[in-house]
N, C-alpha and C positions, 0 to 999 in steps of 0.2 A: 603609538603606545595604546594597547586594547586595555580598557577598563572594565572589569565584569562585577556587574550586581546581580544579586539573586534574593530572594526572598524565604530565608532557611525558619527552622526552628531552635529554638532559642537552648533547648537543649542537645541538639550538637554544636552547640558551642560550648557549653559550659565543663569541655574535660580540658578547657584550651586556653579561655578567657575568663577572668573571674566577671561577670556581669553583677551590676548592681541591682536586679527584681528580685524578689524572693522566688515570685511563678517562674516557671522552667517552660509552661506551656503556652508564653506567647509567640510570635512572628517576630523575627528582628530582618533589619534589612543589611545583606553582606555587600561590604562594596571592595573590591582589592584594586589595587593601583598600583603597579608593576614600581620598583622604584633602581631611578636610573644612575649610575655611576657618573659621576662628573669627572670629567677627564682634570688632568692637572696641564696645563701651560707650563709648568716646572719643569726643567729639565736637569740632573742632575749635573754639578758643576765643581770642578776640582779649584781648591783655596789656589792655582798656581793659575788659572783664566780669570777669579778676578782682579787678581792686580791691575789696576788701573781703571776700571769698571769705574770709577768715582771722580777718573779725570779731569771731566771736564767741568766739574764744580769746584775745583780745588782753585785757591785765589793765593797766588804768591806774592801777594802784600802780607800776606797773616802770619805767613809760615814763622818771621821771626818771634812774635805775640804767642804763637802756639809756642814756642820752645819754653816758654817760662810763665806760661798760662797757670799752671799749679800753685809755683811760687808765689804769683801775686794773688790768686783767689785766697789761698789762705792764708799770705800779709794784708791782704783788706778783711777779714774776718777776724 
């Protein structure tokens, strides 16, 4: 990635960037940094490939507990 500076006058910048001098006639220094696209890792994926995606954390001691998990949270509340 090529980084260019340059050394402009402060008033070709100001049709661009609101600058904070009041002087228009000093030296600012221009630095541009090309800015890069991050790719995504994501791959688009249809609701019917994750099924199961979560398999292997799933603990079939709970499964009964989950079935009535609602009911008792809000009979102890």
């Amino acid at each position: 990635m090529e980084v260019i500076r340059k050394i402009v006058s402060a008033d070709l910048l100001s049709p661009f960037i609101d600058l904070p001098w009041t002087r228009r006639d000093i030296q600012v220094e221009l630095i541009v940094i090309p800015q890069v696209e991050k790719t995504s890792r994501k791959r688009e994926v249809s609701a019917k490939s994750l099924k199961g995606c979560l398999k292997e954390y799933a603990n079939p001691a709970l499964w009964e507990k989950e079935q009535h998990a609602w009911e008792d949270n809000i009979s102890e509340k």
